[in-house]
LOKOLGU-722360 format. One line per field, with one value per atom (N, C-alpha, C): x, y, z; atom name; residue number from 0. Coordinates in Angstrom, 1 decimal, decimal comma, m for minus. Last residue first. Layout:
N
c1 X; ...
c2 Y; ...
c3 Z; ...
atom CA; ...
n NUM; ...
***
This chain:
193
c1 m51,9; m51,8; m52,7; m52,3; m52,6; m52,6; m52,6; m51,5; m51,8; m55,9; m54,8; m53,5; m57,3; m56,6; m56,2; m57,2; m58,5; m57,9; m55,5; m56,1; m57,0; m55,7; m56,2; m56,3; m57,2; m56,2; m56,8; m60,1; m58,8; m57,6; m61,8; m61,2; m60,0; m61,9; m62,1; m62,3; m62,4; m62,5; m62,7; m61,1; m62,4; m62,3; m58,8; m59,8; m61,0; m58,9; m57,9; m58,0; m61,1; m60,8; m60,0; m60,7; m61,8; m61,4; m59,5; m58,5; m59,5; m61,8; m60,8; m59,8; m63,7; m63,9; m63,1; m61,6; m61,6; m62,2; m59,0; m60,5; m60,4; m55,2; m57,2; m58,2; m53,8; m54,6; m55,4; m53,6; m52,7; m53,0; m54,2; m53,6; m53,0; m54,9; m55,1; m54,7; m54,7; m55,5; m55,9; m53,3; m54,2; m55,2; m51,5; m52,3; m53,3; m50,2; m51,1; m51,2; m49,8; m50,6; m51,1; m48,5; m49,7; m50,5; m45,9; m46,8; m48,1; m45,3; m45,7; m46,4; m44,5; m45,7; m46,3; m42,4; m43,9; m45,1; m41,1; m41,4; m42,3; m39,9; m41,1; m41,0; m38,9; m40,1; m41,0; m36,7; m37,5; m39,0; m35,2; m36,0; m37,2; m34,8; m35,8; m36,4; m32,0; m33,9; m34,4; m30,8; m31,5; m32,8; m30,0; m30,4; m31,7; m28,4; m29,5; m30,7; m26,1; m27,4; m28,7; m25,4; m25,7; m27,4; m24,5; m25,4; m26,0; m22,3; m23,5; m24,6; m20,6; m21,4; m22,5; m19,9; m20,1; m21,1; m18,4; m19,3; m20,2; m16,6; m17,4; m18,7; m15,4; m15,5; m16,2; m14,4; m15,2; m15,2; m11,1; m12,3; m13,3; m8,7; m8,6; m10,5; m7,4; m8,2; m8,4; m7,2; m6,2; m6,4; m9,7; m9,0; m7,3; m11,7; m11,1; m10,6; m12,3; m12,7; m11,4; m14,3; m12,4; m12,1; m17,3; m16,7; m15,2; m18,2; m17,3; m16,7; m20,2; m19,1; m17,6; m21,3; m20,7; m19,4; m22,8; m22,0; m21,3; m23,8; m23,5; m22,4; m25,9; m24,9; m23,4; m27,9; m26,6; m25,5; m28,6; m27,6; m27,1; m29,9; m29,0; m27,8; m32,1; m30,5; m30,0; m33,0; m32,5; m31,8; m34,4; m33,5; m32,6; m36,0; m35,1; m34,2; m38,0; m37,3; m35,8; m39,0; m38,2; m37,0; m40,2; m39,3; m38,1; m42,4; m41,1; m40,3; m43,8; m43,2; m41,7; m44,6; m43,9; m42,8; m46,2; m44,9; m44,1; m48,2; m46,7; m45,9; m49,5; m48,4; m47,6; m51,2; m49,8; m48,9; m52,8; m51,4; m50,1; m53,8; m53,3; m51,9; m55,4; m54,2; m53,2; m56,9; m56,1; m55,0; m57,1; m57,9; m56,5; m56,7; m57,1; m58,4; m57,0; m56,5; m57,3; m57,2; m57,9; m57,3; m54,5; m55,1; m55,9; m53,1; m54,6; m55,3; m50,9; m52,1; m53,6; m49,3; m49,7; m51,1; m48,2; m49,4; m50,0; m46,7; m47,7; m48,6; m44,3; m45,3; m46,7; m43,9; m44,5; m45,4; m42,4; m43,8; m44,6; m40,7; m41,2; m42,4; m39,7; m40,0; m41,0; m38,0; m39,0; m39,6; m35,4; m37,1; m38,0; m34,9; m35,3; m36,3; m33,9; m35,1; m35,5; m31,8; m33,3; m34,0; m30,2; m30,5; m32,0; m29,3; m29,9; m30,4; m28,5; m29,7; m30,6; m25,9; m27,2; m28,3; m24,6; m25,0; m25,9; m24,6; m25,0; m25,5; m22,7; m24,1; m24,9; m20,6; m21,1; m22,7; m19,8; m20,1; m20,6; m19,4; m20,3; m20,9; m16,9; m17,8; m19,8; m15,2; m15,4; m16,8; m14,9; m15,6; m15,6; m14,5; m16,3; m16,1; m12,3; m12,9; m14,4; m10,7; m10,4; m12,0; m9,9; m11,3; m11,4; m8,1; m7,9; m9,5; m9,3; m8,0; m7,5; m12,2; m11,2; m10,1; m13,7; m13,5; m12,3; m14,9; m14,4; m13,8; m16,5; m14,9; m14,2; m18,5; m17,2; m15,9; m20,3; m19,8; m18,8; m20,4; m20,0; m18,8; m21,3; m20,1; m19,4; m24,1; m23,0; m21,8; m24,5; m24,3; m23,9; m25,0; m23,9; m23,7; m27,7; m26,0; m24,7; m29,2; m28,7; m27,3; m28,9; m28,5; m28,8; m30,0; m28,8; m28,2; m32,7; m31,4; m30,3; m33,6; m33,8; m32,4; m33,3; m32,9; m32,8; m34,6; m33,5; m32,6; m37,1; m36,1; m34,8; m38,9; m38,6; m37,3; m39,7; m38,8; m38,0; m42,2; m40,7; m39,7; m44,1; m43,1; m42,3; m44,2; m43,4; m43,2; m46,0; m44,3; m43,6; m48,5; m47,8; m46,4; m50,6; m49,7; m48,8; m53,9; m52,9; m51,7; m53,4; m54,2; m54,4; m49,8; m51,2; m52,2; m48,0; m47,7; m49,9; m47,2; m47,0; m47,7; m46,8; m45,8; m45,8; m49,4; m47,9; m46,5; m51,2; m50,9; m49,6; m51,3; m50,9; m50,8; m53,1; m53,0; m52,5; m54,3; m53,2; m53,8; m56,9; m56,4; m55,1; m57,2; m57,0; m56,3; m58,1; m56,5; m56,2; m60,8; m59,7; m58,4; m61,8; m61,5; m60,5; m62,0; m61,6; m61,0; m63,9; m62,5; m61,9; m66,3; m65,6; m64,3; m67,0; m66,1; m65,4; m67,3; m66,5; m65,9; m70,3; m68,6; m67,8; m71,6; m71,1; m69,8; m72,1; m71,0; m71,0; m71,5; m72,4; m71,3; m69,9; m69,8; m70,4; m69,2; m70,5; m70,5; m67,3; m68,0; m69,4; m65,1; m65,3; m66,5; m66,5; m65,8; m65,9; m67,6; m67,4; m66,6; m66,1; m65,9; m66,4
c2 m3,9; m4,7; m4,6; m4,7; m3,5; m5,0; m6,5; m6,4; m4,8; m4,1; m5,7; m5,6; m2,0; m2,7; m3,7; m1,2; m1,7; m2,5; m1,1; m0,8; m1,6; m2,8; m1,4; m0,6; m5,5; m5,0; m3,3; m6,7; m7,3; m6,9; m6,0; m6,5; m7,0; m6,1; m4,9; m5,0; m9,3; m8,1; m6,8; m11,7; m11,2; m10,0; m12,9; m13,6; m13,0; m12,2; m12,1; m12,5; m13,0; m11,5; m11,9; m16,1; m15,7; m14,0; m16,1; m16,7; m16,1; m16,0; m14,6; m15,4; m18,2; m17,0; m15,7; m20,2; m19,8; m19,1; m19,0; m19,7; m19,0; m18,7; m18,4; m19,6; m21,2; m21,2; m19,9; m23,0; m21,4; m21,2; m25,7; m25,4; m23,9; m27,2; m25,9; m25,1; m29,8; m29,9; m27,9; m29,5; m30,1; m29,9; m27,2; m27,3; m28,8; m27,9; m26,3; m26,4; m30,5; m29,6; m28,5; m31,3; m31,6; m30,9; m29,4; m29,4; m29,9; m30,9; m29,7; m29,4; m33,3; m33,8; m32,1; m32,7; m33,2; m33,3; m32,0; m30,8; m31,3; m34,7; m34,0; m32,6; m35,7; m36,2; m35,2; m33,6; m33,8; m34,6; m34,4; m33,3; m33,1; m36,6; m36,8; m35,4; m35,9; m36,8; m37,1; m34,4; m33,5; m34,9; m36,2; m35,4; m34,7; m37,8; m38,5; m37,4; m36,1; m36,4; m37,4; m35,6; m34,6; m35,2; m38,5; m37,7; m36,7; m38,6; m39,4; m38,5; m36,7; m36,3; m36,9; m37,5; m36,5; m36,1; m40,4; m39,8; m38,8; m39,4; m39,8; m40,3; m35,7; m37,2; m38,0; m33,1; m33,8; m35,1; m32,0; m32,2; m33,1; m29,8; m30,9; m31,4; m28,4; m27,7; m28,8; m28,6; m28,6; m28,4; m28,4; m27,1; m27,4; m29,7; m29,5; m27,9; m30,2; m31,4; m30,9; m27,8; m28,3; m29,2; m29,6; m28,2; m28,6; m32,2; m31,6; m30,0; m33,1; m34,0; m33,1; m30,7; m31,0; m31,8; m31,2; m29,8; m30,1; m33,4; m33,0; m31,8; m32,7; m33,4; m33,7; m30,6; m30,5; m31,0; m32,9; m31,7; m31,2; m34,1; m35,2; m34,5; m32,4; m33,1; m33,2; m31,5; m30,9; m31,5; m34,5; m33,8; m32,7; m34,6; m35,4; m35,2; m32,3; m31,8; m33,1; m33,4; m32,3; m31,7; m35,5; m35,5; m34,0; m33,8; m35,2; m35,2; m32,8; m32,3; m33,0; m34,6; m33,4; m32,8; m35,9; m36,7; m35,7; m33,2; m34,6; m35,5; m33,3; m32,2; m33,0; m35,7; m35,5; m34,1; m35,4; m36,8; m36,1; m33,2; m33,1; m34,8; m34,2; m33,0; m32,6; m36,2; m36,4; m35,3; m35,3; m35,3; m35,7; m35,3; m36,5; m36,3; m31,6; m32,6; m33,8; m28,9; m30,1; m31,5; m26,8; m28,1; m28,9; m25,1; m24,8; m25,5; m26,0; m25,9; m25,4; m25,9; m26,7; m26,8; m23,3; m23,5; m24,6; m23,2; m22,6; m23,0; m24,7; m25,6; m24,8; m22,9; m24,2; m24,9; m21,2; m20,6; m22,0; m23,4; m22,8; m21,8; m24,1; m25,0; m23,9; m21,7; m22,4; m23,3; m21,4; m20,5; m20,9; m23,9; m24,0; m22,5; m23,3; m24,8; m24,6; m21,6; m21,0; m22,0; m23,0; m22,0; m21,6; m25,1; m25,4; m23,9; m23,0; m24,1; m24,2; m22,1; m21,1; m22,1; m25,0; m24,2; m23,1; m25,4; m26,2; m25,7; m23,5; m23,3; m23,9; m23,9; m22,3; m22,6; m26,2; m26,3; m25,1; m25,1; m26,3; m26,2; m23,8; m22,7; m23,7; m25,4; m24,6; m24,4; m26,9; m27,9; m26,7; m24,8; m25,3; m26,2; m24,3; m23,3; m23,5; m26,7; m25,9; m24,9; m28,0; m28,1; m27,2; m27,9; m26,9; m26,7; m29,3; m29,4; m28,6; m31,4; m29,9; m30,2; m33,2; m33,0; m31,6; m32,9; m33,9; m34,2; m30,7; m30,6; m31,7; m31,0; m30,5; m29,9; m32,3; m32,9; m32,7; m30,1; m31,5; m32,0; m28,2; m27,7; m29,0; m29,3; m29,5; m29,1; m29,3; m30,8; m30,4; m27,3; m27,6; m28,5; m26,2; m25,8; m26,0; m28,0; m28,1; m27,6; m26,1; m27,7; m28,3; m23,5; m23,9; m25,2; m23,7; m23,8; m23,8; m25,3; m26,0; m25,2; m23,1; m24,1; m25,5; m21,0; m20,8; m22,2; m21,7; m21,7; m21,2; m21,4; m23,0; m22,8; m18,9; m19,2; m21,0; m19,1; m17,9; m18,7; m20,7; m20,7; m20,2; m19,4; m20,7; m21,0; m17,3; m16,8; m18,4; m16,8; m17,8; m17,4; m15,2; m14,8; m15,2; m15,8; m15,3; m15,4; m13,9; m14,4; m14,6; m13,2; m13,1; m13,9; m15,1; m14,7; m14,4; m16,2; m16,8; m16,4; m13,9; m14,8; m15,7; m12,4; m11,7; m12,7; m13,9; m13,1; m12,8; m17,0; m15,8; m15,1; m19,0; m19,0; m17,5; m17,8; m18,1; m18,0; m20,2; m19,0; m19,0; m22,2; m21,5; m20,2; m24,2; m24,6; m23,3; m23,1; m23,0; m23,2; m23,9; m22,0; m22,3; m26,5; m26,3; m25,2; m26,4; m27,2; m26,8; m25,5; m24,4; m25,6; m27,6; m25,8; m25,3; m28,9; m29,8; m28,4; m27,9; m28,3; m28,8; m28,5; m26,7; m27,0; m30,9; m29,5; m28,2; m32,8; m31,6; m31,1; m35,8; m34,6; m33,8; m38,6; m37,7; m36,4; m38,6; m38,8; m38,6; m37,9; m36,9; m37,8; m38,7; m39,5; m38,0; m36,6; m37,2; m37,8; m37,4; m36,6; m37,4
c3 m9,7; m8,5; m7,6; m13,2; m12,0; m10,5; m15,1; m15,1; m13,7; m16,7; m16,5; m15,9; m14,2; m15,4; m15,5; m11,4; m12,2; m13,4; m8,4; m9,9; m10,6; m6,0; m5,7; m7,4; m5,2; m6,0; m5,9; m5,2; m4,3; m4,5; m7,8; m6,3; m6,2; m11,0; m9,8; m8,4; m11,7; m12,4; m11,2; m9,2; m9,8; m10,5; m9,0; m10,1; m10,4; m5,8; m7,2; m8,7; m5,0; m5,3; m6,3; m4,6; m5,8; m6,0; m2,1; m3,2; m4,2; m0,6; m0,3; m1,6; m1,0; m1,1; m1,5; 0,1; m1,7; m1,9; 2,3; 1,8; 0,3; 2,5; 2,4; 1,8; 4,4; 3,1; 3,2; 6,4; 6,7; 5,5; 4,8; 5,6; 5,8; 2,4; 2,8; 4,0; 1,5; 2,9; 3,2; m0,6; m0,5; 0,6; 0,2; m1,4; m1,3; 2,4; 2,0; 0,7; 2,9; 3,9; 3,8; 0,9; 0,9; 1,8; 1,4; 0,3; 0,5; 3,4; 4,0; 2,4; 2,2; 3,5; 3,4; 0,7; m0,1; 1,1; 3,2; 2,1; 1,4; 3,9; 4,6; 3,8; 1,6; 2,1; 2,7; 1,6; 0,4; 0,9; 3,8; 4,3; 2,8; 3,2; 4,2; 4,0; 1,5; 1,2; 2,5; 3,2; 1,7; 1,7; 4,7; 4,8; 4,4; 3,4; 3,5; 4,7; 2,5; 1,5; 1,7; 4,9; 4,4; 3,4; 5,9; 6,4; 5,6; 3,4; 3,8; 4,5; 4,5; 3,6; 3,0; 7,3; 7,1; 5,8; 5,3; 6,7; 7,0; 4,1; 3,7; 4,4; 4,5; 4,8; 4,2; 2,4; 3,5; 3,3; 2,2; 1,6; 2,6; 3,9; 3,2; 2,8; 5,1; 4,0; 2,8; 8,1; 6,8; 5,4; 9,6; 9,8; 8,4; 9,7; 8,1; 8,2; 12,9; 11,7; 10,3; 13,7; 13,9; 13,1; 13,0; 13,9; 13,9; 12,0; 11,1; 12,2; 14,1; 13,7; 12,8; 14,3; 15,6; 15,4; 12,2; 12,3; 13,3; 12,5; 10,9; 11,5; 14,9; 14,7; 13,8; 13,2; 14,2; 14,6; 11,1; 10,6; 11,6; 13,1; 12,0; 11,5; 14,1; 14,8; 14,0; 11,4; 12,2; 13,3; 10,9; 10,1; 10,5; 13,2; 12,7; 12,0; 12,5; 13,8; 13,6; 10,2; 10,0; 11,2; 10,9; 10,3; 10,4; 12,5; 13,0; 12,5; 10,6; 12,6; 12,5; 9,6; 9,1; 9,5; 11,2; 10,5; 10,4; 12,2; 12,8; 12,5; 9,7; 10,4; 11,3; 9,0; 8,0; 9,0; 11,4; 11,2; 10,4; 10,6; 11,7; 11,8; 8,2; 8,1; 9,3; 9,5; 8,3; 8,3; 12,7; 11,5; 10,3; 15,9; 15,0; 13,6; 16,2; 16,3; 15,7; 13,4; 14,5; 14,8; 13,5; 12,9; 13,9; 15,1; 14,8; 13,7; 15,7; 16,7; 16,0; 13,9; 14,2; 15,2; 13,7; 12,1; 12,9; 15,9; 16,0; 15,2; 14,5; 15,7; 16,0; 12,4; 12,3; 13,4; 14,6; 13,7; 13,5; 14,9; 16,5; 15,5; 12,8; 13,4; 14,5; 12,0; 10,9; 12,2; 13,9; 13,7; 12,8; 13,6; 14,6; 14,5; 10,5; 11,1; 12,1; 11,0; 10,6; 10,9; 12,7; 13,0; 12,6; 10,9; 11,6; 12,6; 8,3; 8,4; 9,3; 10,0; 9,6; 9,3; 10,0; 11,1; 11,1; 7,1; 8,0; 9,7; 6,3; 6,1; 6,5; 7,3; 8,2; 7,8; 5,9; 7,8; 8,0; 3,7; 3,8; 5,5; 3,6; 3,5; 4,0; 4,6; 5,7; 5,2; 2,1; 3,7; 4,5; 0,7; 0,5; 1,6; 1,3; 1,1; 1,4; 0,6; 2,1; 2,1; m1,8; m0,8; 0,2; m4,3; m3,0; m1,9; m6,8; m6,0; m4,7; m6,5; m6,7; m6,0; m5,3; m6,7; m7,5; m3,3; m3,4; m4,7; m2,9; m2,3; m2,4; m3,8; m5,1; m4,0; m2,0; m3,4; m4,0; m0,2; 0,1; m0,6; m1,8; m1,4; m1,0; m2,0; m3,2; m3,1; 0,9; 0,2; m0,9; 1,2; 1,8; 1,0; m0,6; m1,1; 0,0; 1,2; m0,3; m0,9; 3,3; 3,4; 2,3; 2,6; 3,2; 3,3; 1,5; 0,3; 1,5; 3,6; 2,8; 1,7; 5,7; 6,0; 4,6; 3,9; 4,8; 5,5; 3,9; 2,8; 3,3; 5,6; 5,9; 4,6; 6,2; 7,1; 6,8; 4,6; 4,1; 4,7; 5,9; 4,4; 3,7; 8,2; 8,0; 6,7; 8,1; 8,3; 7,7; 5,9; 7,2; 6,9; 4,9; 4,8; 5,7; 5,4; 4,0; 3,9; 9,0; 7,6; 6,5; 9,3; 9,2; 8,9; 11,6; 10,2; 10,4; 14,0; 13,1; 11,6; 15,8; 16,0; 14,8; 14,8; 15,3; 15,2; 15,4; 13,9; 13,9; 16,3; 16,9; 15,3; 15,0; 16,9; 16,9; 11,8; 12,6; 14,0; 9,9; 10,3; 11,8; 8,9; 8,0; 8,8; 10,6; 10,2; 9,3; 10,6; 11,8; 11,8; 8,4; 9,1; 9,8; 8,8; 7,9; 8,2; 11,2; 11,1; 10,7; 9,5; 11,1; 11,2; 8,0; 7,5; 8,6; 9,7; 8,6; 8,5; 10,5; 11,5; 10,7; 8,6; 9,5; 10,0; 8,4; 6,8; 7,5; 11,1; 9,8; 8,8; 11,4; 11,4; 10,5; 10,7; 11,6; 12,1; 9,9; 9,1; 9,8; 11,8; 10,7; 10,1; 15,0; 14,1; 12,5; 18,3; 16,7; 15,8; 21,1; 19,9; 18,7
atom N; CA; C; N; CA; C; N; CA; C; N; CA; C; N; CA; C; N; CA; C; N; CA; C; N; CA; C; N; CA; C; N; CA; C; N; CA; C; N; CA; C; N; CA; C; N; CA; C; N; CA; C; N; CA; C; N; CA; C; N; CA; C; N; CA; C; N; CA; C; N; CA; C; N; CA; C; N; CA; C; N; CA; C; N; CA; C; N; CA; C; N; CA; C; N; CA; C; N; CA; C; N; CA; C; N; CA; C; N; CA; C; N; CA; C; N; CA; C; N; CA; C; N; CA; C; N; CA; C; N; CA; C; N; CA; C; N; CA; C; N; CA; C; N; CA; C; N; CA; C; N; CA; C; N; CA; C; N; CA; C; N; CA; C; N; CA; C; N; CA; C; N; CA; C; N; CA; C; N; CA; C; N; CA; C; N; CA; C; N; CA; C; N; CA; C; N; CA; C; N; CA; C; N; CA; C; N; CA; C; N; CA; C; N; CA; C; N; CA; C; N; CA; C; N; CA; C; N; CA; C; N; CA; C; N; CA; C; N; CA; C; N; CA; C; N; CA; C; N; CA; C; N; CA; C; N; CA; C; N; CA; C; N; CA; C; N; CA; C; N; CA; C; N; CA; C; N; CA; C; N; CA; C; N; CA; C; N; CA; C; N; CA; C; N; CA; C; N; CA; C; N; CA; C; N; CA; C; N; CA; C; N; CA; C; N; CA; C; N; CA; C; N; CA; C; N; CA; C; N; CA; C; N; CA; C; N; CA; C; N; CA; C; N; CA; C; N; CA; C; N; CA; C; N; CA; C; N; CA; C; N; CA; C; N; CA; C; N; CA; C; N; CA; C; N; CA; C; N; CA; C; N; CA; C; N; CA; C; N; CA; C; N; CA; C; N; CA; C; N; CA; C; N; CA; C; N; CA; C; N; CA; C; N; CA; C; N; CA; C; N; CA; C; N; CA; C; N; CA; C; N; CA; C; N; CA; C; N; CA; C; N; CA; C; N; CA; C; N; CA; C; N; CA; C; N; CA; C; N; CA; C; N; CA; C; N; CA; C; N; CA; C; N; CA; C; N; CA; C; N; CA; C; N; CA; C; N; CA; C; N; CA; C; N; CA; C; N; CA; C; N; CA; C; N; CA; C; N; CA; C; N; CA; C; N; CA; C; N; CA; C; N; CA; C; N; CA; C; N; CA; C; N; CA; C; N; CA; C; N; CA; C; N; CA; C; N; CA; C; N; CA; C; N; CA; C; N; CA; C; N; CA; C; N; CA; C; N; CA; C; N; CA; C; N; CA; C; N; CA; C; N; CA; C; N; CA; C; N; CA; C; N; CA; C; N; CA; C; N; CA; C; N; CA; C; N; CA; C; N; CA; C; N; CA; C; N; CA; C; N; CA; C; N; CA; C; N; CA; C; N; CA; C; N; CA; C; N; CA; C; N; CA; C; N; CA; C; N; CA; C; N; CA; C; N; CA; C; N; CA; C; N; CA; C; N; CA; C; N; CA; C; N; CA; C
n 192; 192; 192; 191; 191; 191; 190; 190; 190; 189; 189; 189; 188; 188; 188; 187; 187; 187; 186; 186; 186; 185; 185; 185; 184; 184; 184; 183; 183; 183; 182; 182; 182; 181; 181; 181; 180; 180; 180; 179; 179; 179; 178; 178; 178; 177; 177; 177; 176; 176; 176; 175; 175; 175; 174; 174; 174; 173; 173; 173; 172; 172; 172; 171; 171; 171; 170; 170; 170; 169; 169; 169; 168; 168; 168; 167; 167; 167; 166; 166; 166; 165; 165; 165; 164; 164; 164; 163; 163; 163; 162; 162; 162; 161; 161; 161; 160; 160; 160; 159; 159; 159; 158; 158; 158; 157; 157; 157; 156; 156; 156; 155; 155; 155; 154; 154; 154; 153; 153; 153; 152; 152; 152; 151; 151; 151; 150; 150; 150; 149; 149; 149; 148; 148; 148; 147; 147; 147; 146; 146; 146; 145; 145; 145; 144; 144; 144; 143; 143; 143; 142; 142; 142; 141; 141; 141; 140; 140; 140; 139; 139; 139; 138; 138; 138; 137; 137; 137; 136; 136; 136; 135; 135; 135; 134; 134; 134; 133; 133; 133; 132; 132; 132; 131; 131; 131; 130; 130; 130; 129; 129; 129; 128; 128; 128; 127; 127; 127; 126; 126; 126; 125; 125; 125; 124; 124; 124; 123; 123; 123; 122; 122; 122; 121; 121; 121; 120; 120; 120; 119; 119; 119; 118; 118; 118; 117; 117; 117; 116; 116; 116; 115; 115; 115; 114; 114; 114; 113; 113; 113; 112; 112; 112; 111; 111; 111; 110; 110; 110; 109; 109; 109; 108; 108; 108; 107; 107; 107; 106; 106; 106; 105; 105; 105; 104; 104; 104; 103; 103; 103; 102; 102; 102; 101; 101; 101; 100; 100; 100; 99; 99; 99; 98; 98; 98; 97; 97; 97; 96; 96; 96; 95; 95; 95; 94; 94; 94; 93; 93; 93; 92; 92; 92; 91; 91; 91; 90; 90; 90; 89; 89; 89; 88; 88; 88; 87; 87; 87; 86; 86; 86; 85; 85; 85; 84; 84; 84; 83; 83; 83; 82; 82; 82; 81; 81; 81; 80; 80; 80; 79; 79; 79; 78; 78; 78; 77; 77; 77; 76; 76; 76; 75; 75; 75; 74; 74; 74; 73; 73; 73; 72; 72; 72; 71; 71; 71; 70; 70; 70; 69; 69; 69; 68; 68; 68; 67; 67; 67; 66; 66; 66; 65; 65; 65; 64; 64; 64; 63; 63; 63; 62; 62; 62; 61; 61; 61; 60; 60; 60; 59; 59; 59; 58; 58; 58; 57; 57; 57; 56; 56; 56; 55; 55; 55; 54; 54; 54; 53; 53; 53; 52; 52; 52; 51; 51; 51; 50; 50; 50; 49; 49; 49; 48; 48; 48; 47; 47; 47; 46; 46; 46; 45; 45; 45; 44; 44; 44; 43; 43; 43; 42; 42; 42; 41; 41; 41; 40; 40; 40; 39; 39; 39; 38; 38; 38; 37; 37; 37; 36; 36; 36; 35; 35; 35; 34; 34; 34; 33; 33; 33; 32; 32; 32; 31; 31; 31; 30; 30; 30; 29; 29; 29; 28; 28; 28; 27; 27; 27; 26; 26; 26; 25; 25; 25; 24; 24; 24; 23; 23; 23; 22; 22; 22; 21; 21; 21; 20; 20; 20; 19; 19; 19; 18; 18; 18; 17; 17; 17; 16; 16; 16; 15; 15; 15; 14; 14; 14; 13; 13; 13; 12; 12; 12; 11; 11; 11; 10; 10; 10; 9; 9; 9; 8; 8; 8; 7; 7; 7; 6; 6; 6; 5; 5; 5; 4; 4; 4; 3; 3; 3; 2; 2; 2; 1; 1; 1; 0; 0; 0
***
C-alpha cells in the first residue's frame, strides 16, 4: 500500500469521499446527517449533570435525592454510549485505515469505550450504596470527574475528526448549496429554508 505521500489527488479525494459517506444509511445516519452526533449527547449531558448532582450532594442538607437522582443518570449515560459507540464503530469503518484520521478514531474509540467502563463501574460501585439518603463518596465522585475529563479529551479527538479531517462531513461542493443564492432550500428569500 502506498505511503499518503505517494498517493495521486485522485486517490487522496476517493479517501477523503469515503470517510464522507455512511457503511450503512440506515444503521448510521444518512449522507450529511451521522446518527453519532445526536447520539453522543446523551451520554455527555448525562455524566455531566451526574457529576454536578455529585457535587451538590455534598453540599445540601438532604442529599438523598441527587445520589439517587446522580446514579439513574449514570446508568442512562452508559446506555446511550453503548448506542453512541455501535453508530460510531460504524463512522469508523469508513475511515481509511493507517491514515491520520483513522489513528485519531481509535484513540477516540478508546477512550471513550474507557470512559464507559469507568462509568459502569461508577454505577455498580454506587447501585444499593445511598439507600440512607446520605451524599456521595469520595470515591465514587473522583471517578465521576475524572470521567468528565477524559470524556472532554476524547470530544476534542471527535471534534477534530469532523471539522478538521471531515469526517461523516458533506463535501464542500454539497456545504457550497447553502451559501448559494436559490439552492439547496426550497424558498428563495432571505431567512427561507
Amino acid at each position: 500500500m502506498p505511503t499518503e505521500s505517494h498517493l495521486t489527488d485522485a486517490q487522496l479525494s476517493a479517501s477523503r469521499m469515503q470517510a464522507k459517506r455512511p457503511v450503512s444509511a440506515a444503521l448510521a445516519g444518512p449522507y450529511g446527517h451521522p446518527f453519532h452526533p445526536i447520539l453522543v449527547t446523551v451520554p455527555i449531558g448525562a455524566w455531566v449533570t451526574s457529576l454536578v448532582f455529585d457535587v451538590a450532594s455534598r453540599v445540601v442538607d438532604r442529599p438523598g435525592f441527587l445520589t439517587e437522582g446522580s446514579e439513574w443518570l449514570i446508568g442512562v449515560g452508559v446506555i446511550g454510549a453503548l448506542l453512541a459507540a455501535t453508530v460510531g464503530f460504524l463512522d469508523l469503518f469508513a475511515i481509511p485505515a493507517r491514515t491520520p484520521a483513522f489513528r485519531t478514531a481509535v484513540v477516540h474509540m478508546s477512550l471513550n469505550l474507557l470512559v464507559t467502563a469507568a462509568y459502569a463501574v461508577g454505577f455498580w460501585w454506587r447501585h444499593g450504596s445511598y439507600t440512607d439518603g446520605g451524599s456521595v463518596d469520595a470515591g465514587p465522585l473522583t471517578l465521576s470527574a475524572v470521567g468528565v475529563a477524559v470524556l472532554g479529551v476524547s470530544g476534542y479527538l471527535g471534534g477534530k475528526l469532523a471539522y478538521r479531517y471531515g469526517v461523516r462531513v458533506a463535501d464542500e461542493s454539497t456545504q457550497a448549496e447553502g451559501y448559494t443564492p436559490g439552492r439547496g432550500g426550497r424558498g428563495r428569500g432571505p431567512g427561507s429554508l
